[in-house]
C-alpha positions in Angstrom: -189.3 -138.4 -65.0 -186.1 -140.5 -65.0 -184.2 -137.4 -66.2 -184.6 -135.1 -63.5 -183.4 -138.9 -61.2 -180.9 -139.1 -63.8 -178.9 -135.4 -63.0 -179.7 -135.8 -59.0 -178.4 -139.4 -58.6 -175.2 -139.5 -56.2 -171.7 -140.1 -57.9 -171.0 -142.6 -55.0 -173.9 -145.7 -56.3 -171.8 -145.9 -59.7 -167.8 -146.2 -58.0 -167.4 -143.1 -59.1 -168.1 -142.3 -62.8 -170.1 -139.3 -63.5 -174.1 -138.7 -63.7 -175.6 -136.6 -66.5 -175.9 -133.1 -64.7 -172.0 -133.8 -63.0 -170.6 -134.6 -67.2 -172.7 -131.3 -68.1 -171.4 -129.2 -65.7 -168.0 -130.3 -65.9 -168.1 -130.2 -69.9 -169.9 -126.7 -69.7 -172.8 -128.3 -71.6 -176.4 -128.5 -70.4 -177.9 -131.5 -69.8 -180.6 -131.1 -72.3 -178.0 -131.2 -75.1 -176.6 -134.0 -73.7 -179.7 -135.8 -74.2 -179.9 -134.4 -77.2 -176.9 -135.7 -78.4 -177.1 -139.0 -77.3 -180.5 -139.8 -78.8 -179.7 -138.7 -82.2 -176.4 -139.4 -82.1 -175.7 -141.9 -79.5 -173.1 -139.8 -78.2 -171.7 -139.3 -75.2 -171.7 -143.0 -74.7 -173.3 -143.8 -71.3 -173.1 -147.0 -69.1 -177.3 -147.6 -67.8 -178.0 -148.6 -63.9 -180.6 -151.7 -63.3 -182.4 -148.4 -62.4 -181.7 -147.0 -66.4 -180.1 -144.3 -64.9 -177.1 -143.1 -67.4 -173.3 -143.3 -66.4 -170.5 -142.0 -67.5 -166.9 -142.0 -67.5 -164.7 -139.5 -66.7 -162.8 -139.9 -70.2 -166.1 -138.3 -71.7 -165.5 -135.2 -70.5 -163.0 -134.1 -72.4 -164.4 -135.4 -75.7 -167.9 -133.6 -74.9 -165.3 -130.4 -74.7 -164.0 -131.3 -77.8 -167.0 -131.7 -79.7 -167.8 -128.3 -78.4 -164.4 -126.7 -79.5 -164.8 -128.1 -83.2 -168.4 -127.1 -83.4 -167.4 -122.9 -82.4 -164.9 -123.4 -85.4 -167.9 -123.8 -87.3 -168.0 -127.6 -87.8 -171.1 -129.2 -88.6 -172.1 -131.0 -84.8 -172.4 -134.9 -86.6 -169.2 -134.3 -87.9 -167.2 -132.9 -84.5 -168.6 -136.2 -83.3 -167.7 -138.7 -85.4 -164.2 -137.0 -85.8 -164.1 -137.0 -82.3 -165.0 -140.6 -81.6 -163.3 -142.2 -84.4 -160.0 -140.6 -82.4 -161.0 -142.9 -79.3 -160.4 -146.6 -78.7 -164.1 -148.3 -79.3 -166.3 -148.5 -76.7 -168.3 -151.7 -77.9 -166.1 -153.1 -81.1 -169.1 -155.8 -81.3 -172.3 -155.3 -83.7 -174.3 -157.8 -81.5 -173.4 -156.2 -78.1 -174.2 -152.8 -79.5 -177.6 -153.9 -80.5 -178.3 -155.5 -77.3 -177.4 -152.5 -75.3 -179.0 -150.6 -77.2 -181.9 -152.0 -78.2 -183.0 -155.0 -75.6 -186.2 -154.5 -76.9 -185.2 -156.9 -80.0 -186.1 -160.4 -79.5 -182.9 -163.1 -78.9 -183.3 -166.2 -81.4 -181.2 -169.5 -80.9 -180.4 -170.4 -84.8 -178.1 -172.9 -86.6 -175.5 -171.2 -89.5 -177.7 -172.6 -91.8 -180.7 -170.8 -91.1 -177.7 -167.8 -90.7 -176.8 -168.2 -94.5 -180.6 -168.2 -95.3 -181.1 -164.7 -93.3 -178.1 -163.1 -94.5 -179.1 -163.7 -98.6 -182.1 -162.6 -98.0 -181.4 -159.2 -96.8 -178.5 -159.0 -98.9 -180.6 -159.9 -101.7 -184.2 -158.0 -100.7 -182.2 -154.6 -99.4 -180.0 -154.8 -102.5 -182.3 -154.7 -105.1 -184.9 -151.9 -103.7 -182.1 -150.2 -101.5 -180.1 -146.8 -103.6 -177.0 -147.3 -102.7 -176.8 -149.0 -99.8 -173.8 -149.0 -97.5 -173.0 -153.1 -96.9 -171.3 -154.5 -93.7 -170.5 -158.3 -93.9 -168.7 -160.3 -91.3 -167.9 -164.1 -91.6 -165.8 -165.2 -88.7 -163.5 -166.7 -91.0 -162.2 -165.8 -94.6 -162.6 -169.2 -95.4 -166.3 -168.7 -94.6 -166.5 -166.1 -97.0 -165.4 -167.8 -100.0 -168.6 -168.9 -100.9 -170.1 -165.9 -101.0 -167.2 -163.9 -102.7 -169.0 -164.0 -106.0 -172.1 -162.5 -104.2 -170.7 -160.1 -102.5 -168.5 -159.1 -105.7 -172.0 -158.0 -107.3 -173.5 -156.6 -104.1 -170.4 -154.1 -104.2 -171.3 -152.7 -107.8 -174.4 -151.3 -106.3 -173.4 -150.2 -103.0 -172.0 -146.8 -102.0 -169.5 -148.9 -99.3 -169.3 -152.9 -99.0 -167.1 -153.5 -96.3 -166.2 -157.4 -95.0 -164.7 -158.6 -92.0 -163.3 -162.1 -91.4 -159.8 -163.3 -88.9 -157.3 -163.3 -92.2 -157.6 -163.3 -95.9 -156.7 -165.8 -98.5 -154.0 -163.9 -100.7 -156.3 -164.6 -103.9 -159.5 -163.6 -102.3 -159.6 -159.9 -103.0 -160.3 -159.2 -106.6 -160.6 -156.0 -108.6 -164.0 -154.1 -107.3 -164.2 -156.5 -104.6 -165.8 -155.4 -101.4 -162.8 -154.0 -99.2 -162.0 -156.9 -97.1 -160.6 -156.1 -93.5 -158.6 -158.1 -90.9 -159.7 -158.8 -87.8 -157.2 -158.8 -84.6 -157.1 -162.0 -82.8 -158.6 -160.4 -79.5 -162.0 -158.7 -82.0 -164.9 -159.7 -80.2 -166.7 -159.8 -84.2 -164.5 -162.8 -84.7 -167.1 -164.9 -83.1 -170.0 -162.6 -84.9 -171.7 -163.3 -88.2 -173.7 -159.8 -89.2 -175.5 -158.5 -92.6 -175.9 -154.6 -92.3 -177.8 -153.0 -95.1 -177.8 -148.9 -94.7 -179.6 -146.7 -97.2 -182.3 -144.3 -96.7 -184.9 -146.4 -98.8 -184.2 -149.5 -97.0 -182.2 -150.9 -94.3 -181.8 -154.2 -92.4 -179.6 -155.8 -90.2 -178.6 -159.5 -89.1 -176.3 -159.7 -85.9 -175.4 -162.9 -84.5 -173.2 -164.5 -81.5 -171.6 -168.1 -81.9 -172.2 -169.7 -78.8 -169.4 -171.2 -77.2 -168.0 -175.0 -76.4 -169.0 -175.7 -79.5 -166.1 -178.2 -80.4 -166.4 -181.2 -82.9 -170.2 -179.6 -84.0 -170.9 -179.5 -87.8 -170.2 -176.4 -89.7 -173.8 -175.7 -90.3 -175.6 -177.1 -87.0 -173.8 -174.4 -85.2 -175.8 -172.6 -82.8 -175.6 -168.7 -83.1 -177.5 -166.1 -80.5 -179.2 -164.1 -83.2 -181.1 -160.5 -83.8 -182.6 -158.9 -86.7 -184.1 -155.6 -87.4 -185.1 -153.0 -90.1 -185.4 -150.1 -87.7 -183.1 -147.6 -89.2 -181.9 -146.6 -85.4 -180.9 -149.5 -84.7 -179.5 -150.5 -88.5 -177.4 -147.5 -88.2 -176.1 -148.2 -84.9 -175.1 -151.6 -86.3 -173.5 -149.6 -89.2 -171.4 -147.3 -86.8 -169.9 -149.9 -85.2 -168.9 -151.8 -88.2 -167.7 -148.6 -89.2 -165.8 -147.8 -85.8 -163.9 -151.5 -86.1 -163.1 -151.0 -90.0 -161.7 -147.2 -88.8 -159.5 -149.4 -86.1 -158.1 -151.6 -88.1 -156.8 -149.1 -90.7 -159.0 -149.4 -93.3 -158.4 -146.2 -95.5 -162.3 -145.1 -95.9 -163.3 -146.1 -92.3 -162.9 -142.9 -91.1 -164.9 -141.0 -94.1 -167.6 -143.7 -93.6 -168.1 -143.0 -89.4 -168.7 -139.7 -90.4 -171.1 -140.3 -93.1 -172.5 -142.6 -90.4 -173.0 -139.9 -87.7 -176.4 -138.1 -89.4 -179.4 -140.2 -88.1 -181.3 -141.8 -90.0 -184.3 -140.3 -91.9 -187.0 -140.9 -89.4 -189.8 -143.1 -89.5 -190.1 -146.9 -89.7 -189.7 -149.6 -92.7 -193.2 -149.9 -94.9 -195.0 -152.7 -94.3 -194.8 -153.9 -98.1 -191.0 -153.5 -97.6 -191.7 -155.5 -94.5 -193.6 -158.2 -96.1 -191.3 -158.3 -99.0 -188.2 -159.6 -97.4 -190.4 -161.7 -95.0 -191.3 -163.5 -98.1 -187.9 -163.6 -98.9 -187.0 -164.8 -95.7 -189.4 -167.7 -95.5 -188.3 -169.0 -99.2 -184.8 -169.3 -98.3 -185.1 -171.0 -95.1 -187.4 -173.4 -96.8 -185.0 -173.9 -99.7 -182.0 -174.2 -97.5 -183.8 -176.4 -94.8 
């Protein structure tokens, strides 16, 4: 029902940005592939009303036309896409806001870095040793943060297809030889305040996204208080993945813009077993209680 309220909305509620039917007819695309598009491939990005009526601004226009043009020439269409939005400045260059707009049906937890650290080995862990390789997404605030977990993340990137790690600057000596590719963060990155774990693979996937709370001044390292989600939908692990990909793309890393693309297939559908469920659960609950 929404859709047909979605097309017929006025331009006038939104200050001016375009609904669906306006960006179809202006694009010379029907609406229905627009919603298409956007399920599997969350593209065009729209902004959602209270009413979840979609938005969207004019700059979309032209890259729904050029997603068109590419896919006459014969291009394959999750290819046009993610050629044609890793050409644009990011729309949301934040794992944790990405998940919450897209997905506010995933619960918000309040949790200390320490219970963080816990989280994050065991889906590195529990994805890495059923996943086939896995593309890996780490990001640690700081580099000094990461230097504990350089030796881990040295092995997870043996069996990974991509590991990819992002922290505010880089000790010199950090980045060995079949190292993880280790990427700079500007000092304006919204994922400077973010600690995320994003394990892609078809066999498994899993994703920890979490928001540092502010005014946290003079508070111990690990009593930190983060904003925190977790998931192993593959929808919503691979939009994690896309953005991670998106912000490595920015900041120049060299494979950033082969991974986006790789990125723009959906995910195989269907939901995580429930052994595969119950297995990092496990995992989960030991590591808390060991780290407690």
């Amino acid at each position: 029902m929404d859709h047909d309220l979605d097309a017929a909305q006025p331009r006038e509620e939104a200050g001016g940005e375009l609904t669906i039917g306006e960006l179809a007819r202006r694009a010379g695309v029907s609406t229905a592939v627009l919603r298409m598009w956007e399920s599997r491939h969350g593209f065009p990005t729209a902004r959602r009303l209270a009413s979840g009526h979609r938005r969207y601004a004019e700059a979309e226009i032209d890259l729904v036309r050029q997603v068109l043009r590419r896919k006459a020439a014969g291009t394959r269409l999750e290819v046009a896409i993610a050629e044609v939005t890793a050409g644009r400045s990011l729309a949301s260059p934040s794992i944790f806001a990405e998940l919450r707009r897209r997905h506010p049906e995933l619960a918000v937890h309040r949790l200390r870095k320490s219970t963080l650290i816990a989280l994050s080995w065991a889906i590195e862990d529990e994805c890495c040793a059923v996943a086939e390789r896995p593309v890996l997404f780490g990001a640690f605030q700081r580099g000094r943060f990461y230097e504990a977990s350089a030796g881990r993340w040295a092995e997870l990137a043996r069996v990974a297809r991509a590991a990819v790690v992002f922290a505010d600057e880089w000790d010199p000596g950090t980045h060995a030889a079949g190292a993880p590719a280790l990427v700079d963060l500007a000092r304006d990155a919204p994922m400077r305040r973010e600690w995320a774990v994003v394990c892609d693979a078809p066999d498994a996937a899993a994703c920890l996204s979490a928001w540092e709370l502010p005014g946290q001044w003079g508070v111990p390292d690990r009593e930190r208080i983060f904003e925190t989600v977790w998931t192993v939908d593959p929808g919503a692990v691979r939009d994690a993945a896309r953005v991670a990909a998106a912000v490595a793309a920015d900041a120049g890393l060299a494979e950033g813009d082969a991974l986006l693309a790789e990125l723009a297939e959906p995910p195989a559908p269907g939901s995580a077993p429930l052994a595969a469920v119950t297995a990092l659960f496990n995992r989960v609950v030991l590591y808390v209680d060991r780290l407690g």
